[in-house]
C-alpha positions in Angstrom: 0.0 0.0 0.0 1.4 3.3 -0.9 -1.3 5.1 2.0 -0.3 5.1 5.9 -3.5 6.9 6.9 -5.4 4.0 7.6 -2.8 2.6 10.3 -5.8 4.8 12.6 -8.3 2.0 12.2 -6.3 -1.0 13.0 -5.0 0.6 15.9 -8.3 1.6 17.5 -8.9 -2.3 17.5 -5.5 -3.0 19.2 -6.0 -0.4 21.8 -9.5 -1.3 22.6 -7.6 -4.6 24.0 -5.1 -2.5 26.5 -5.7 -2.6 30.7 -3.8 -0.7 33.2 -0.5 -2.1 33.0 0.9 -3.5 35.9 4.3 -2.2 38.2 7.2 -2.2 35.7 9.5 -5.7 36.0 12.1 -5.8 38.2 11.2 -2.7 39.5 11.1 -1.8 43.6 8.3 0.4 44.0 8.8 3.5 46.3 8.2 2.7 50.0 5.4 4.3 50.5 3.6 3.0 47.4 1.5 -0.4 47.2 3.6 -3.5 46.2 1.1 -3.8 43.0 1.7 0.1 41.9 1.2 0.8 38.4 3.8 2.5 36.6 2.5 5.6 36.5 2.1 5.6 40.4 6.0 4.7 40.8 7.0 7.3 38.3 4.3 10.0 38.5 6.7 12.2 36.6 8.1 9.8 33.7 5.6 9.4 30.3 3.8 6.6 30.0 5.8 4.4 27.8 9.2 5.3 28.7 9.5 1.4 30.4 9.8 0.3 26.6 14.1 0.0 25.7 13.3 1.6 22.0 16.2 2.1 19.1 16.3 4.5 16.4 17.5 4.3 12.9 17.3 5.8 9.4 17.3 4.6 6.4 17.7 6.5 2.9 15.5 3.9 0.9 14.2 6.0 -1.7 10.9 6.7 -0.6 8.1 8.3 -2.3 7.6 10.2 1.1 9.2 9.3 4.2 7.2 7.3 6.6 8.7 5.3 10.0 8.0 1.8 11.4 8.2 0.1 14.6 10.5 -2.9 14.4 10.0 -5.6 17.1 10.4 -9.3 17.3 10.9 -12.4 19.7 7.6 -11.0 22.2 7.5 -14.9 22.9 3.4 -15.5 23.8 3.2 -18.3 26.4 -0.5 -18.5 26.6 -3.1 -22.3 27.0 -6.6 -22.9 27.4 -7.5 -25.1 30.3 -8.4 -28.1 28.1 -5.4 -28.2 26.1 -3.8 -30.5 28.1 -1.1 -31.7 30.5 2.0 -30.7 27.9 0.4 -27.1 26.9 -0.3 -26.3 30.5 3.0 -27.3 31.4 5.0 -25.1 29.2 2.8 -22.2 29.8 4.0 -22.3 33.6 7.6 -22.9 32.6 7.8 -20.6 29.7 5.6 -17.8 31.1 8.5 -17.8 34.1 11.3 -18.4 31.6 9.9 -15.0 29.6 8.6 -12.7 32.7 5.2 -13.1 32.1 4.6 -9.6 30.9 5.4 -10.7 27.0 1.5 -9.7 25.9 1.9 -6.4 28.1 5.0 -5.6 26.3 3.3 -5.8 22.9 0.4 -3.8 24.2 2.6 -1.3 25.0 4.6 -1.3 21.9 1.1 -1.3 19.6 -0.2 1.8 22.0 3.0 3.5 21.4 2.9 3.2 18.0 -0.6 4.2 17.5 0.7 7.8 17.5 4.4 7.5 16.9 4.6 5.4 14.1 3.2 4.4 10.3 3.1 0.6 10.7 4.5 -2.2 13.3 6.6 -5.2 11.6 7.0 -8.2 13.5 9.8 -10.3 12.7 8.6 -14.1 14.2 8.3 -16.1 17.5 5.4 -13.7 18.4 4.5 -17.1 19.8 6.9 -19.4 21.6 4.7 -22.5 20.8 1.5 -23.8 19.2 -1.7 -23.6 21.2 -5.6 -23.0 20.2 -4.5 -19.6 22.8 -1.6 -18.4 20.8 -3.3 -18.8 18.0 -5.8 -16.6 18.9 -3.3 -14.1 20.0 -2.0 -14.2 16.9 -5.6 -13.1 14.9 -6.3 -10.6 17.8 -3.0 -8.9 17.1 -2.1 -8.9 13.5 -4.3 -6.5 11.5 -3.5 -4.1 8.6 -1.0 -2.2 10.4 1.0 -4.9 11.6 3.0 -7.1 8.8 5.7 -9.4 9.7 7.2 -13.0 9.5 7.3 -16.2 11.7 10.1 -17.4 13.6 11.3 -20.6 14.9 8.8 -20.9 17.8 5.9 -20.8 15.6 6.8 -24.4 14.4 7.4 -25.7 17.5 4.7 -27.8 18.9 5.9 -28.3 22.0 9.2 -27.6 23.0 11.8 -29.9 24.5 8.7 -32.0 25.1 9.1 -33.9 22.5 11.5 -35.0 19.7 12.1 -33.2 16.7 14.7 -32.7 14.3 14.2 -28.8 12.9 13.9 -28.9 9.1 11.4 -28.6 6.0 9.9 -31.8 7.0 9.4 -30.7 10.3 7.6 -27.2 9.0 5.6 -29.0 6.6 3.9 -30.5 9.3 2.9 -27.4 10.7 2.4 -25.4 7.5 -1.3 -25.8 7.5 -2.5 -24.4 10.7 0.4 -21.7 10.9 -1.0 -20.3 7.3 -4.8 -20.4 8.7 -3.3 -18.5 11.3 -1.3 -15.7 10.0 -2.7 -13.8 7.4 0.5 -13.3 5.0 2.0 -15.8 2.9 4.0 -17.7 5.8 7.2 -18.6 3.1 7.5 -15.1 1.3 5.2 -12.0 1.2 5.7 -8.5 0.6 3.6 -5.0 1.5 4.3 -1.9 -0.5 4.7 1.1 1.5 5.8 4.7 -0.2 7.1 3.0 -2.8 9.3 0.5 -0.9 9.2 -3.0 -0.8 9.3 -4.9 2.0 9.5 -8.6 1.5 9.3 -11.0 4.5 11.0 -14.6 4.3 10.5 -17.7 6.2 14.4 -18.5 7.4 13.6 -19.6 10.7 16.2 -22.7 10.9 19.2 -19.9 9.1 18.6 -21.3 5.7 16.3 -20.3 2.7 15.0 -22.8 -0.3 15.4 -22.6 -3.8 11.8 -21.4 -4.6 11.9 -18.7 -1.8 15.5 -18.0 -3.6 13.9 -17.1 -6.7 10.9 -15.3 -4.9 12.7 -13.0 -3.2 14.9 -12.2 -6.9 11.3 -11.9 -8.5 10.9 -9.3 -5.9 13.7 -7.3 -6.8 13.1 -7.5 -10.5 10.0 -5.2 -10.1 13.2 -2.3 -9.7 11.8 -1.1 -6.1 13.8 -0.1 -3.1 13.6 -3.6 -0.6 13.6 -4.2 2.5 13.9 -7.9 3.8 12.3 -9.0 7.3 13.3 -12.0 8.6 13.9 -13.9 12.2 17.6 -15.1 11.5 20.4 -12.5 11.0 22.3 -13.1 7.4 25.3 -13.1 9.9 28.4 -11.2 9.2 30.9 -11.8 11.1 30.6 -9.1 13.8 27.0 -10.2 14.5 28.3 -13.8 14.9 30.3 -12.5 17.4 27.6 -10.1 19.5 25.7 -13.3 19.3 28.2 -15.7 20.4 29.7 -13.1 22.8 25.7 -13.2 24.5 25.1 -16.5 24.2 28.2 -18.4 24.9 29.4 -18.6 28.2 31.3 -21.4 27.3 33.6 -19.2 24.9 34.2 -17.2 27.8 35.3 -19.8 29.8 37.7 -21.2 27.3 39.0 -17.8 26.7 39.1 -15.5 29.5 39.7 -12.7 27.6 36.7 -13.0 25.0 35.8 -9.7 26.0 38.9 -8.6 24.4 39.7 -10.7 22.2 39.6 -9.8 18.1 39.6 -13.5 17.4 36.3 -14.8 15.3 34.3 -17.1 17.8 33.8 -20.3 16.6 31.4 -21.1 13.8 28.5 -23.5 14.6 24.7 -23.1 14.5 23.0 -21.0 12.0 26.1 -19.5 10.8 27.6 -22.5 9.5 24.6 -23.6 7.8 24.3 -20.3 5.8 27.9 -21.2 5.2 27.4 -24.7 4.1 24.1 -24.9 2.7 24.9 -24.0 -1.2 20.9 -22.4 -1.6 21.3 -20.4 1.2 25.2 -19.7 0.5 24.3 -18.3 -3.3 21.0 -16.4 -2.3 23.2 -14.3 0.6 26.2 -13.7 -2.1 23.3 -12.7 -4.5 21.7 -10.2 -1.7 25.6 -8.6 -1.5 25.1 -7.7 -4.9 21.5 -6.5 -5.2 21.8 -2.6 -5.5 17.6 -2.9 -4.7 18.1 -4.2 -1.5 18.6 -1.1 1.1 18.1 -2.7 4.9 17.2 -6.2 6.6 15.7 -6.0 9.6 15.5 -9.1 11.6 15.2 -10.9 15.4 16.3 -13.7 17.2 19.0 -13.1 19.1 17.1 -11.0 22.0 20.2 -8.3 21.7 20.3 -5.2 19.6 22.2 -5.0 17.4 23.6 -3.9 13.5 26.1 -4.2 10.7 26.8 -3.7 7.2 25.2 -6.4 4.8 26.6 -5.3 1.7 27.4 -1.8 -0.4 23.5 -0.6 0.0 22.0 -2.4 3.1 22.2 -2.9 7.0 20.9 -5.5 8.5 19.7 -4.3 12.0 18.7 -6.9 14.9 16.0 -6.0 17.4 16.0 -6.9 20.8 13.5 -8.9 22.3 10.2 -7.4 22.8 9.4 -9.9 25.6 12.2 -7.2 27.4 9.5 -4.2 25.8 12.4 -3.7 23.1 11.9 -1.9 19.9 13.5 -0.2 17.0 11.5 2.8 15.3 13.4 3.3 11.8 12.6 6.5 9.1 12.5 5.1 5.7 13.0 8.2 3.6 
């Protein structure tokens, strides 16, 4: 769509969902306030959303006017019905303390904010961090007009560590189905037209791509429009591999005490090696490294926020996890 001035009616149906929000996380009210004081109470001074961690970028896309988006990803839903059994109800008590239990306030938050600050909100995957009849219906209560996106590597997962499964196109396929009832965008590739750019979301939730989405994403570019490409897993250079690694790895740190100063490349493993391996995956990044169409990626994942340069035209910027009320507003002009 080339229009922003609709974004008004999507988000009067997100903010017709928001409560009060509840005493910000980790946060000691003052003594004399009540142990469940609301934000505002604890902070009668600050603005309302100033508990969101929000990053700010711009981007010279060639835009036919310049518009801004909200970028956040990893919000991590942890939500069951009753009767959806002993291994849905279990993860929903593990999960919902793994992730803080304030993942569906954070997005509320982030949607409110938006409503005035923003032209649309796009979500880069693992909105939800497993399948249930409730996430799903988290999902369709939150995506609307206004809010585009991708899935991550939690939307295929059924259940967790729970049970066995080895993560690959087999293992999607099985899930394919329900996932595309559920979203409402083209699950593998999709694109939205904003201002005259392109944005183009891909399905690269294991850190590889296939042929067909390969050739999708070039059919893209061949319409000669500035692009943008959402995914969950970084392309990785090599100084995101090593914010990543640097995170994530305690054992690196162990092995090498000084990590933390160290110019060394970490190991590569995971994701990284794949995209290094995997010859699709391989070609279709060395092709992105040369596509003078492509001006940002914006992706998740790895809960940190972070950025580097992708090729001669293009960042690739990673948002932090909005389970943590992260967010990245960027100005596409």
């Amino acid at each position: 769509m080339d229009a922003v001035s609709s974004r008004r009616d999507f988000f009067k149906l997100s903010a017709g969902a928001l409560v009060a929000t509840a005493a910000l996380p980790g946060c000691r009210p003052q003594d004399d306030k009540p142990a469940d004081a609301k934000p505002a109470d604890v902070f009668p001074q600050r603005g309302n959303f100033e508990r969101l961690v929000l990053a700010y970028s711009c981007v010279n896309a060639g835009a036919t006017a310049p518009f801004s988006v909200l970028h956040v990803s990893d919000t991590h839903l942890t939500e069951a019905y009753p009767d959806e059994g002993e291994m849905k109800l279990k993860l929903k008590e593990i999960r919902t303390k793994t992730f803080g239990g304030h993942q569906e306030e954070a997005l509320r938050d982030s949607l409110a904010w938006a409503k005035t600050n923003v032209d649309f909100v796009m979500h880069t995957g693992d909105l939800i961090d497993w399948q249930s009849r409730a996430n799903y219906d988290l999902v369709k209560k939150y995506f609307g007009p206004e809010m585009f996106g991708c899935l991550g590597n939690h939307e295929y997962s059924r259940n967790m560590w729970l049970e066995t499964c080895e993560e690959n196109e087999a293992y999607k396929t099985e899930s394919r189905a329900a996932l595309s009832a559920t979203f409402p965008f083209d699950i593998s590739v999709s694109s939205k037209l904003v201002n005259g750019v392109n944005f183009v979301t891909l399905d690269d939730v294991y850190g590889t791509v296939t042929a067909d989405q390969a050739t999708r994403v070039a059919d893209e570019a061949k319409k000669g429009l500035p692009m943008v490409l959402c995914m969950h897993v970084p392309f990785y250079t090599d100084a995101i591999w090593r914010v990543d690694r640097k995170f994530w790895t305690a054992a690196a740190q162990k092995a090498e005490p000084n990590f933390h100063r160290s110019a060394a490349l970490p190991a590569i493993d995971g994701e990284y090696e794949k995209q290094k391996k995997d010859p699709v995956t391989r070609d279709f990044i060395a092709y992105l490294k040369s596509e003078t169409k492509l001006k940002a990626i914006l992706t998740g994942h790895m809960h940190i926020c972070t950025e580097d340069r992708f090729s001669p035209t293009a960042m690739e910027y990673v948002v932090g996890g909005n389970f943590l009320f992260h967010g990245r507003e960027i100005l596409f002009s």
